[in-house]
Chimera marker file (.cmm) of the C-alpha trace (Angstrom):
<marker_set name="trace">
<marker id="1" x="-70.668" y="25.806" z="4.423" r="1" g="1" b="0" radius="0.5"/>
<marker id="2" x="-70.727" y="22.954" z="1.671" r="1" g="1" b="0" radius="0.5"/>
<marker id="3" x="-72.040" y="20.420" z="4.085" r="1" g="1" b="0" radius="0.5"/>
<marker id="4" x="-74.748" y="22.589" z="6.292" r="1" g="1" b="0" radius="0.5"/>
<marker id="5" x="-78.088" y="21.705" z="4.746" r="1" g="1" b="0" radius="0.5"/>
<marker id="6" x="-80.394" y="23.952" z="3.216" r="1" g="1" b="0" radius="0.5"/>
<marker id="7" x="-82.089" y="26.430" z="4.909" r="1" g="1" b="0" radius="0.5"/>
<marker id="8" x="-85.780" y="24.870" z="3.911" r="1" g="1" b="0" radius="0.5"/>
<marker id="9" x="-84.783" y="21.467" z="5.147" r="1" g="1" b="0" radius="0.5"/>
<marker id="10" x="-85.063" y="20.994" z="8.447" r="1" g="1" b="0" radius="0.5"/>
<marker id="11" x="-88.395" y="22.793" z="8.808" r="1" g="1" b="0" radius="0.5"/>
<marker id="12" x="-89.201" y="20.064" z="6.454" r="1" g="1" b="0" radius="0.5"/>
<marker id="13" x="-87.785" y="17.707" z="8.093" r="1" g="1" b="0" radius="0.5"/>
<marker id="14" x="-89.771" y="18.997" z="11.389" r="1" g="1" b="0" radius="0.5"/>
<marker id="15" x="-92.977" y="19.004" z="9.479" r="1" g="1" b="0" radius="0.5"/>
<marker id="16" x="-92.072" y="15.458" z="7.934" r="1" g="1" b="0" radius="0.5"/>
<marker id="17" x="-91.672" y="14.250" z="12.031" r="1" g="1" b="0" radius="0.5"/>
<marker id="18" x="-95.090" y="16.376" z="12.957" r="1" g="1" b="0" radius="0.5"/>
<marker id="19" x="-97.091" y="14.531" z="10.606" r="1" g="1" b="0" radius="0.5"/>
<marker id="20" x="-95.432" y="11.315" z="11.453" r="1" g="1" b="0" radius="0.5"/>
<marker id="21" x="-96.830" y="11.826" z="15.015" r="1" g="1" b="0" radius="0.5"/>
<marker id="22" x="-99.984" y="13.437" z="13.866" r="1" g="1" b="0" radius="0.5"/>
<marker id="23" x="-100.511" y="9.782" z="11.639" r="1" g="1" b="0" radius="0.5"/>
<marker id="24" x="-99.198" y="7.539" z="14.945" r="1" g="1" b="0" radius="0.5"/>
<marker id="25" x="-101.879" y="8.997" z="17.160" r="1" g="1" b="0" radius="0.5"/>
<marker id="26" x="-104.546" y="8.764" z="14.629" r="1" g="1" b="0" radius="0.5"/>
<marker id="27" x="-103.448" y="5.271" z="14.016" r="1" g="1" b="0" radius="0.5"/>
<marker id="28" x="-103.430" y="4.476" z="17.796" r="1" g="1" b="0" radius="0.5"/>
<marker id="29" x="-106.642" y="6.045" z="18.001" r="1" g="1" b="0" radius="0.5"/>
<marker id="30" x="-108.569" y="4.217" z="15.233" r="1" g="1" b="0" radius="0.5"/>
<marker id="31" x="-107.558" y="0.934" z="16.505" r="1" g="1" b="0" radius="0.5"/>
<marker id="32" x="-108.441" y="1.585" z="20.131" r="1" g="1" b="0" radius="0.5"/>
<marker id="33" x="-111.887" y="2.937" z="18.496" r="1" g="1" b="0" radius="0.5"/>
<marker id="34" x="-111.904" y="-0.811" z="16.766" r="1" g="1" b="0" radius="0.5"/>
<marker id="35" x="-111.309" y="-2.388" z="19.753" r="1" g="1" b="0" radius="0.5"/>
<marker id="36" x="-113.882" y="-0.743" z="21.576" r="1" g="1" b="0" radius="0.5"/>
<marker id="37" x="-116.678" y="-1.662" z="18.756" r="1" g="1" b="0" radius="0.5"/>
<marker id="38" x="-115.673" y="-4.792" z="18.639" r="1" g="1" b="0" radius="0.5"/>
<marker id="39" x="-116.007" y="-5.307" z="22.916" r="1" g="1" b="0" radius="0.5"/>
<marker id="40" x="-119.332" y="-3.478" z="22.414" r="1" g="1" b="0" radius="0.5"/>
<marker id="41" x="-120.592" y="-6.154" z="19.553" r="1" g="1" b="0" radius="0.5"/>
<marker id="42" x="-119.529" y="-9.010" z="21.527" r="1" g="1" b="0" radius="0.5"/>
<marker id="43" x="-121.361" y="-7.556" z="24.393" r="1" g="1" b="0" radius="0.5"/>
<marker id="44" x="-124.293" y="-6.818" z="23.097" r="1" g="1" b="0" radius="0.5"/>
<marker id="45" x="-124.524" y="-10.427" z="21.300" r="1" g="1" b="0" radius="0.5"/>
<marker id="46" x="-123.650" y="-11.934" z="24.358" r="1" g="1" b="0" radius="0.5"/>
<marker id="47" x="-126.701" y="-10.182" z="25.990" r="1" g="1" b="0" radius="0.5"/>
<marker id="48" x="-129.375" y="-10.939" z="23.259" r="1" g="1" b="0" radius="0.5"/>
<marker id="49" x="-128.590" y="-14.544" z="23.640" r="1" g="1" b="0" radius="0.5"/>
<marker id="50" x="-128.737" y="-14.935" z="27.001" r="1" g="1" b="0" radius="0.5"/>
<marker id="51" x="-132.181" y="-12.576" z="27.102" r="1" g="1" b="0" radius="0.5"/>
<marker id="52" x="-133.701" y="-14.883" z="24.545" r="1" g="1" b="0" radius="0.5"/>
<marker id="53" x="-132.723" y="-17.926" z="26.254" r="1" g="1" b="0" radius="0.5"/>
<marker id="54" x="-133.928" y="-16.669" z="30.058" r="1" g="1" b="0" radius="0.5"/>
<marker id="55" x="-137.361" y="-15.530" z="27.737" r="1" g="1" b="0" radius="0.5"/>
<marker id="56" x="-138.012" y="-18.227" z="26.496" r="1" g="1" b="0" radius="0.5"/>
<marker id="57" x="-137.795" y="-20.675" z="29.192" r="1" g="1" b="0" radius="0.5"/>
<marker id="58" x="-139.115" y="-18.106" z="31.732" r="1" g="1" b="0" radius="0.5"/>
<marker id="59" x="-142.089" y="-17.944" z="29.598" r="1" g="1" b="0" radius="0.5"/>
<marker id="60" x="-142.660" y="-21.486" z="29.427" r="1" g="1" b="0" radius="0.5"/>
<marker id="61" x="-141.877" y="-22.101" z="33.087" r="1" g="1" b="0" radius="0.5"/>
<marker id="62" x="-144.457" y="-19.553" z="34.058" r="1" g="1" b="0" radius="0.5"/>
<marker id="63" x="-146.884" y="-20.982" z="31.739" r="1" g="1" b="0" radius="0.5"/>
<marker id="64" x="-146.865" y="-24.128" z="32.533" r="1" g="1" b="0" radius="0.5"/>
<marker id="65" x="-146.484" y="-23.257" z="36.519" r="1" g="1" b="0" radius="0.5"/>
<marker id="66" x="-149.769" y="-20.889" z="35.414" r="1" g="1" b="0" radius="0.5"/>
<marker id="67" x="-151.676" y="-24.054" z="34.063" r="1" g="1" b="0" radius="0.5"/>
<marker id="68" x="-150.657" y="-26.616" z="36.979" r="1" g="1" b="0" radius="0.5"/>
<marker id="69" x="-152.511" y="-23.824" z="39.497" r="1" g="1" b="0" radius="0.5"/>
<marker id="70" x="-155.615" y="-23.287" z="37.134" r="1" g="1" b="0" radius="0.5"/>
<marker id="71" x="-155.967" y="-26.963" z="37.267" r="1" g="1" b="0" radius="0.5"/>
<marker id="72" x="-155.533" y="-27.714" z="40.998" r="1" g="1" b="0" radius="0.5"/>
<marker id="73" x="-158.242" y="-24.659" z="42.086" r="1" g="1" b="0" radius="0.5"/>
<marker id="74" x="-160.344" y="-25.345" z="38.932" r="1" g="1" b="0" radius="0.5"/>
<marker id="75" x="-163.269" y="-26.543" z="40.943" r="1" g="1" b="0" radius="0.5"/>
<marker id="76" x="-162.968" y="-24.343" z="44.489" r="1" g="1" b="0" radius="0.5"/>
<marker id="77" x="-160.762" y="-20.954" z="43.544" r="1" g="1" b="0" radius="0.5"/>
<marker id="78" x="-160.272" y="-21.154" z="39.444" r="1" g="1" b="0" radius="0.5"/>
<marker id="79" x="-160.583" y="-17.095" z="39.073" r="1" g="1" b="0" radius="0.5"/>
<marker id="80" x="-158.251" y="-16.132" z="42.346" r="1" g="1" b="0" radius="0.5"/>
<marker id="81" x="-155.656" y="-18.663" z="41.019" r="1" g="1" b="0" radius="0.5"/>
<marker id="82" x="-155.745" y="-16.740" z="37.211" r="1" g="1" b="0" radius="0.5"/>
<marker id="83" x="-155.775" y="-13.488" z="39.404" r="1" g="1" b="0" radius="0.5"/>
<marker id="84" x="-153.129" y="-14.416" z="41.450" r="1" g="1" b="0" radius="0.5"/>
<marker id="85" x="-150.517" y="-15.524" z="38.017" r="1" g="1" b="0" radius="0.5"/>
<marker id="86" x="-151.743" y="-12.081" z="36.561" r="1" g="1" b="0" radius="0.5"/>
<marker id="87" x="-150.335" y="-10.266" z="39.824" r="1" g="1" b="0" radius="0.5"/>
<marker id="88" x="-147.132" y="-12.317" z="39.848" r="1" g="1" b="0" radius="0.5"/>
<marker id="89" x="-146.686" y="-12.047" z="36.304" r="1" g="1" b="0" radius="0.5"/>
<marker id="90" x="-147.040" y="-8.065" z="36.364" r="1" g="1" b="0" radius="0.5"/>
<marker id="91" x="-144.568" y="-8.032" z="39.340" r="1" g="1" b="0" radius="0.5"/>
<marker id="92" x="-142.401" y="-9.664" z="37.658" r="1" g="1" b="0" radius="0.5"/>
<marker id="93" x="-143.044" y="-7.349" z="34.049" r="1" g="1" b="0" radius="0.5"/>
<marker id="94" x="-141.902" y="-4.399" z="36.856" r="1" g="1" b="0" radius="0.5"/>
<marker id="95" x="-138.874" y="-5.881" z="38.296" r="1" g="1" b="0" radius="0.5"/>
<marker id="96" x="-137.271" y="-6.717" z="34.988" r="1" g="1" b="0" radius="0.5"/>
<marker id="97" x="-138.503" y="-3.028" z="33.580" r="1" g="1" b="0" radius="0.5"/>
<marker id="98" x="-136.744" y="-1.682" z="36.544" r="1" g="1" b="0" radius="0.5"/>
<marker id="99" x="-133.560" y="-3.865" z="36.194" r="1" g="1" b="0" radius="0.5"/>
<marker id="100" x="-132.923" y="-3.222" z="32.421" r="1" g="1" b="0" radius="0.5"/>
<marker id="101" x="-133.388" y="0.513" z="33.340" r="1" g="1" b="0" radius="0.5"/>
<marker id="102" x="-131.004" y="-0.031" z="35.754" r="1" g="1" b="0" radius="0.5"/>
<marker id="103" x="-128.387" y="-2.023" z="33.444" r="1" g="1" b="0" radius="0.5"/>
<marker id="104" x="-129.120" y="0.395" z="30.717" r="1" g="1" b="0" radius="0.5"/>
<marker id="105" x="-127.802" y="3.544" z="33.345" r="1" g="1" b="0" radius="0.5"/>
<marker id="106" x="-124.761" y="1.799" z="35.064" r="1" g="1" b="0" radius="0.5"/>
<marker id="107" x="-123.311" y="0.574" z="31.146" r="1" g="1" b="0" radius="0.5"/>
<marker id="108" x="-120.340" y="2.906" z="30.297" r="1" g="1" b="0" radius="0.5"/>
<marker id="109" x="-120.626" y="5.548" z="27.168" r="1" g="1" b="0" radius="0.5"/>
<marker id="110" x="-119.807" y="3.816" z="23.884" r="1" g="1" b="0" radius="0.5"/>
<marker id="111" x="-116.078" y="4.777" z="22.647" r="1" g="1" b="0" radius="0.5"/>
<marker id="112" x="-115.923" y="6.609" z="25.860" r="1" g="1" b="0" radius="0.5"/>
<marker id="113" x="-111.766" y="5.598" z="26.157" r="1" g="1" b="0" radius="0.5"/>
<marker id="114" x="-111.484" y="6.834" z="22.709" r="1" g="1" b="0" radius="0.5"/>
<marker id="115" x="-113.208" y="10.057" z="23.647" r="1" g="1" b="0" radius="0.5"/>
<marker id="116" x="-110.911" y="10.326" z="26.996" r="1" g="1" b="0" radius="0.5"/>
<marker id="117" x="-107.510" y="9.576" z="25.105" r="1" g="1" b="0" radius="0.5"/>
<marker id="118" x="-108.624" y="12.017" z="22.294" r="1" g="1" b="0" radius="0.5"/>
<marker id="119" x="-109.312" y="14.808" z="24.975" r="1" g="1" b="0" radius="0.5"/>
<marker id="120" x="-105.560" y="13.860" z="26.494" r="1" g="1" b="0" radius="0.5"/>
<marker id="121" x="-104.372" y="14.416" z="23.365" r="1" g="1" b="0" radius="0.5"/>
<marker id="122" x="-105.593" y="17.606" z="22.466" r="1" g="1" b="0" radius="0.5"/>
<marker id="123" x="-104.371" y="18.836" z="26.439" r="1" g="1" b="0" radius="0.5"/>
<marker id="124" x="-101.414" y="17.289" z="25.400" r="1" g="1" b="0" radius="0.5"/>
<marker id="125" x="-101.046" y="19.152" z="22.002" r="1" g="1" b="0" radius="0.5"/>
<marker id="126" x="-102.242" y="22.255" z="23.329" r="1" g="1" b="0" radius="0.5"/>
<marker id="127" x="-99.352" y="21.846" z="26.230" r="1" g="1" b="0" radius="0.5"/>
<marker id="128" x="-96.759" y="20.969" z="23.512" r="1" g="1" b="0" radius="0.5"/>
<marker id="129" x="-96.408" y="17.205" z="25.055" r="1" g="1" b="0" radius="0.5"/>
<marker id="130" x="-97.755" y="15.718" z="22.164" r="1" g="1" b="0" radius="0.5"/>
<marker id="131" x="-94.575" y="14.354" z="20.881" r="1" g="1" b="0" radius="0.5"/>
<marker id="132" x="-93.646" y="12.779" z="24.468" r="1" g="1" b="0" radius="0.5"/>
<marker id="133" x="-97.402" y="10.867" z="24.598" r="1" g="1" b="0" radius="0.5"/>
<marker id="134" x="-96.711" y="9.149" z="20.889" r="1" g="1" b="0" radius="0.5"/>
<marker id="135" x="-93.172" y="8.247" z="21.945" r="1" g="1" b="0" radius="0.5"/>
<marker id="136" x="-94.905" y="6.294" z="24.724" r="1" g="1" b="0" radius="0.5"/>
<marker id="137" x="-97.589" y="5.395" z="23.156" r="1" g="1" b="0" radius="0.5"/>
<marker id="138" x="-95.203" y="3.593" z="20.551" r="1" g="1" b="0" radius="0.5"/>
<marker id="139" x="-93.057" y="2.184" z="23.577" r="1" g="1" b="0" radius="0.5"/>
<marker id="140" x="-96.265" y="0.449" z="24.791" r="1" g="1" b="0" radius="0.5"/>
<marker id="141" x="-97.100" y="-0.733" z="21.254" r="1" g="1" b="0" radius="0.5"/>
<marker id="142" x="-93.591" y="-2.225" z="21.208" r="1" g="1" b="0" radius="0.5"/>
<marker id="143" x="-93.744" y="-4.247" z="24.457" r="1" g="1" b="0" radius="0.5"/>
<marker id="144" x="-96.964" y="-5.788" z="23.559" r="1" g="1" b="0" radius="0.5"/>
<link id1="1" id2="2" r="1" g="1" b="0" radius="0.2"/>
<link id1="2" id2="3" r="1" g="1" b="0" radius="0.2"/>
<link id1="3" id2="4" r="1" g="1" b="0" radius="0.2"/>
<link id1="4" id2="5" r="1" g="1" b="0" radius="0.2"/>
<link id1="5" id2="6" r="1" g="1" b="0" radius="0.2"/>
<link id1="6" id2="7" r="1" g="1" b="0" radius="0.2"/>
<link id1="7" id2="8" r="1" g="1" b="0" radius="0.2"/>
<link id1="8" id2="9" r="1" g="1" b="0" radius="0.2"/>
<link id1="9" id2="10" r="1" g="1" b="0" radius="0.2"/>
<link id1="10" id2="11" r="1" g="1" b="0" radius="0.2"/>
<link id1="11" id2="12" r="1" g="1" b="0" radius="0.2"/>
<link id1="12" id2="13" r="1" g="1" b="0" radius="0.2"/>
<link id1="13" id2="14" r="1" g="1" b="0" radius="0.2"/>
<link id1="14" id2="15" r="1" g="1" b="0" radius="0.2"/>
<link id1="15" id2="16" r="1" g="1" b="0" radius="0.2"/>
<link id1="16" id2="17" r="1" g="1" b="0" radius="0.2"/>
<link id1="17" id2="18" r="1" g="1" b="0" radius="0.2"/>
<link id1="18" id2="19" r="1" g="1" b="0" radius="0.2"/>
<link id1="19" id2="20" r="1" g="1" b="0" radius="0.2"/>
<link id1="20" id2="21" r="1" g="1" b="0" radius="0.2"/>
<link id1="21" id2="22" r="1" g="1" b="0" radius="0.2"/>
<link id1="22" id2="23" r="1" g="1" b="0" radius="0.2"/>
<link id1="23" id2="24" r="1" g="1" b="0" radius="0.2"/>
<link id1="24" id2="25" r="1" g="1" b="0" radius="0.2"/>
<link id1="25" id2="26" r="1" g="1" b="0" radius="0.2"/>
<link id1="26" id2="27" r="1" g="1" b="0" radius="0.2"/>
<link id1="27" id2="28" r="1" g="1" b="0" radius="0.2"/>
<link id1="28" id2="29" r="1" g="1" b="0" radius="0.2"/>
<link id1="29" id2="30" r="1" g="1" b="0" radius="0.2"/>
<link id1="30" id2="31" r="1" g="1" b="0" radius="0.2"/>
<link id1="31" id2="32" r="1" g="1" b="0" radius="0.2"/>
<link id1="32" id2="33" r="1" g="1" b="0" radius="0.2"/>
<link id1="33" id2="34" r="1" g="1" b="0" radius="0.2"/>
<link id1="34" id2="35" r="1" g="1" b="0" radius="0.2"/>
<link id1="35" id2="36" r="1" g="1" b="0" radius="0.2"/>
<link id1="36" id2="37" r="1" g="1" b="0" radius="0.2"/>
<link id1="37" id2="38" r="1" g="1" b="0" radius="0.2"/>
<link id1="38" id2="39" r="1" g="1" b="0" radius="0.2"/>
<link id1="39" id2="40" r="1" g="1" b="0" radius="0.2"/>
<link id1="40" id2="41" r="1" g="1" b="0" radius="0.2"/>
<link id1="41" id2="42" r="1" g="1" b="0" radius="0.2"/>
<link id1="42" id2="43" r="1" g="1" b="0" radius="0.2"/>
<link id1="43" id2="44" r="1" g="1" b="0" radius="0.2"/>
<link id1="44" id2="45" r="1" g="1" b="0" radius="0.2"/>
<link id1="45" id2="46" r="1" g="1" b="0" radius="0.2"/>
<link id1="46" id2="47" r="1" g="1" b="0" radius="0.2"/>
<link id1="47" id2="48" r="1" g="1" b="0" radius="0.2"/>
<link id1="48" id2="49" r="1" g="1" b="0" radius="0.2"/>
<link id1="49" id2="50" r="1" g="1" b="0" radius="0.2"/>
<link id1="50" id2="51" r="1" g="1" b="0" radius="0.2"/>
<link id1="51" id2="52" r="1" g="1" b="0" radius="0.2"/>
<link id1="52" id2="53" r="1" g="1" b="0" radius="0.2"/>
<link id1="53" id2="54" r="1" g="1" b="0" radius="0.2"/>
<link id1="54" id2="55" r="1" g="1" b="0" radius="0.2"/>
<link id1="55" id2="56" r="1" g="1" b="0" radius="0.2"/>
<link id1="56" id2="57" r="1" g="1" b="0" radius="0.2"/>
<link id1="57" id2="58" r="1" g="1" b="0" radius="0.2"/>
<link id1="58" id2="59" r="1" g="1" b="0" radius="0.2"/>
<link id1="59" id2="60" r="1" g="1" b="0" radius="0.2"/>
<link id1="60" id2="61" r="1" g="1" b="0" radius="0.2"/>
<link id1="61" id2="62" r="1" g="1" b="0" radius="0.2"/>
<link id1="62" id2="63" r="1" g="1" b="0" radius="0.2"/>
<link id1="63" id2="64" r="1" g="1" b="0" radius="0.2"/>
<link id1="64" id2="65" r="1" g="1" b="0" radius="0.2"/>
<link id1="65" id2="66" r="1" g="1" b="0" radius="0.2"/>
<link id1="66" id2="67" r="1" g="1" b="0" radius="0.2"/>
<link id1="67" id2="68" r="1" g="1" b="0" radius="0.2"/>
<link id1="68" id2="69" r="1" g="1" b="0" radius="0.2"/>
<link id1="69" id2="70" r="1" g="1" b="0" radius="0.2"/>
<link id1="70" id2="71" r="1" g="1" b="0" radius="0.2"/>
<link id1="71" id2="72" r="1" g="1" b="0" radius="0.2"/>
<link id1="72" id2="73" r="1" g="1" b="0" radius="0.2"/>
<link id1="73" id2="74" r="1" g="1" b="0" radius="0.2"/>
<link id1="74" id2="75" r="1" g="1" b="0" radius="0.2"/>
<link id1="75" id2="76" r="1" g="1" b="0" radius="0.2"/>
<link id1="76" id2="77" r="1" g="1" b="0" radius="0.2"/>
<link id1="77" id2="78" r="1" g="1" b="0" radius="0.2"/>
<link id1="78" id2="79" r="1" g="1" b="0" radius="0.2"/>
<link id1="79" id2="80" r="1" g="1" b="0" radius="0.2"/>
<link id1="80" id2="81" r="1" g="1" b="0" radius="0.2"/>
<link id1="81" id2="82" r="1" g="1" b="0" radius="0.2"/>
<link id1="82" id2="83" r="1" g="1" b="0" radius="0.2"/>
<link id1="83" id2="84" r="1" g="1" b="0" radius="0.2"/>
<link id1="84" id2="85" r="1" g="1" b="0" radius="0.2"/>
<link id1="85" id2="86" r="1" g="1" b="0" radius="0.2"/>
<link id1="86" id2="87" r="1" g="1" b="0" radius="0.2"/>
<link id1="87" id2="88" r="1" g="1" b="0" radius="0.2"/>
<link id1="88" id2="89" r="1" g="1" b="0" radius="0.2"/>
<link id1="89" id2="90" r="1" g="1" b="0" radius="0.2"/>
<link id1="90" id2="91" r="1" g="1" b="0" radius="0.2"/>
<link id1="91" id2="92" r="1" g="1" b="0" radius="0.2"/>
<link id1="92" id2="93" r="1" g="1" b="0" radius="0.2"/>
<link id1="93" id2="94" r="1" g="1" b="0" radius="0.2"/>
<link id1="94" id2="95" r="1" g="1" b="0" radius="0.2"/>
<link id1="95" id2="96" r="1" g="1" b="0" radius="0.2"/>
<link id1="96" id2="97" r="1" g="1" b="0" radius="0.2"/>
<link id1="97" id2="98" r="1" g="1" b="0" radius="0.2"/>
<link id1="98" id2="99" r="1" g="1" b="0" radius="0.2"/>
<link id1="99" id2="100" r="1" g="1" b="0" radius="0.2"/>
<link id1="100" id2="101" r="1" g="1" b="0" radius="0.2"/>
<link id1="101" id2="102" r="1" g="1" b="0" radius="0.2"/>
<link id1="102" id2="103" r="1" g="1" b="0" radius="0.2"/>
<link id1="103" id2="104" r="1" g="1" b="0" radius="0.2"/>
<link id1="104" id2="105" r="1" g="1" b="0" radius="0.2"/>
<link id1="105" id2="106" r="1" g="1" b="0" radius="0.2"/>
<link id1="106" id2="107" r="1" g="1" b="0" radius="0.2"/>
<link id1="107" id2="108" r="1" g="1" b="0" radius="0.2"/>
<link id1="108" id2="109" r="1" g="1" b="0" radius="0.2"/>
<link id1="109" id2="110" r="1" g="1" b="0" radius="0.2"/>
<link id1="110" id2="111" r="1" g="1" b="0" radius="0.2"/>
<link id1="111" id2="112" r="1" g="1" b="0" radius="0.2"/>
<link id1="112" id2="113" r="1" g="1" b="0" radius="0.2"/>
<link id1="113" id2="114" r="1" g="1" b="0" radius="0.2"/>
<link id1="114" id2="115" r="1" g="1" b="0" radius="0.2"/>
<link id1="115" id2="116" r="1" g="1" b="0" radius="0.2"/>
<link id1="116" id2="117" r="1" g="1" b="0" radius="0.2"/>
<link id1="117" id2="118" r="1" g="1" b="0" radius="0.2"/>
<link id1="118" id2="119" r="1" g="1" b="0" radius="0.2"/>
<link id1="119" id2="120" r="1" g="1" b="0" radius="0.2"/>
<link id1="120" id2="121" r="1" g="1" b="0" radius="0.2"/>
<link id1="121" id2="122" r="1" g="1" b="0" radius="0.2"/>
<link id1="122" id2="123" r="1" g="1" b="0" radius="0.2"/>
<link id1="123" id2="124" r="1" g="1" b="0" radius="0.2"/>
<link id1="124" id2="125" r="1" g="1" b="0" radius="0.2"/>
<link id1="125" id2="126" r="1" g="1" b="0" radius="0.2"/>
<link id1="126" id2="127" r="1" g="1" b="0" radius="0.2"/>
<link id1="127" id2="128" r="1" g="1" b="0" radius="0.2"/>
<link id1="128" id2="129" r="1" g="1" b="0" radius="0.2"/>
<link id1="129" id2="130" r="1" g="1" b="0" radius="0.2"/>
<link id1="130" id2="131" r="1" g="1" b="0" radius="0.2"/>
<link id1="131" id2="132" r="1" g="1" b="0" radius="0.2"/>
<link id1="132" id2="133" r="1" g="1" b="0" radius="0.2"/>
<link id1="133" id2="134" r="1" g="1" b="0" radius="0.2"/>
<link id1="134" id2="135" r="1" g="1" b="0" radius="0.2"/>
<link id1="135" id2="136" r="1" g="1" b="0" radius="0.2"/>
<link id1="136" id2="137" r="1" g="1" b="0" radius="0.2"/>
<link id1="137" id2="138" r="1" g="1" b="0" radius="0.2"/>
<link id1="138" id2="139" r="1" g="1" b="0" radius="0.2"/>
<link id1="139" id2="140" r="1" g="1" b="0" radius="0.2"/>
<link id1="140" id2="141" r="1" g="1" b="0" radius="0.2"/>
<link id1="141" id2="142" r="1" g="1" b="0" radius="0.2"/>
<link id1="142" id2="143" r="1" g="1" b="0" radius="0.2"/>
<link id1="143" id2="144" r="1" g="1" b="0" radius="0.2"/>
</marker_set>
């Protein structure tokens, strides 16, 4: 029995590969949580410039569309004409309030694929297929 190995070895060895794994799917993990912060910032940036943009020349546009219909009724309707901008302009207030409620519901929960593939894992752990998932996790890592 000179070349069997120890007895303590190869439940080191086991625990050497089990936190091997346990590191590859926290790895995996952390960069798909990067990934997803960094889609998120983009997005969001993305948004804020375009929303200042539209403001801005929305504003101006409606201002200036205000003052051209002051001017034209200013001697036969002048007060219907400022009523009539204050109704479009609160119509308008309402549509966008109900739109960026609307946007705000149909956006997808931040880190919500890190959430899902961290819930597959622990199934996956709790099923004993945890070793199987990093194996092909590291296959797809490969290929890209």
């Amino acid at each position: 029995m000179a070349g069997a190995p120890p007895p303590g070895s190869r439940s080191a060895d086991a625990l050497v590969r089990l936190l091997q794994s346990l590191l590859a799917v926290v790895e995996t993990r952390g960069r798909l949580l990067s990934t997803e912060l960094e889609e998120e910032r983009a997005w969001l940036e993305l948004r804020v410039i375009f929303a200042v943009v539209a403001a801005l020349a929305g504003g101006f546009a409606l201002l200036l569309f205000t003052l051209l219909a002051v001017v034209v009724f200013w001697d036969t309707h002048r007060l219907e004409a400022l009523a009539t901008a204050g109704l479009v302009y609160a119509a308008i207030a309402a549509w966008a309030g109900l739109r960026v409620a609307r946007i705000g519901a149909e956006k997808p929960a931040l880190l919500g694929s890190t959430l899902a593939e961290l819930a597959r894992d622990r199934e996956a752990l709790r099923s004993g297929t945890l070793a199987r998932r990093v194996a092909e996790a590291e296959g797809d890592e490969g290929a890209a």
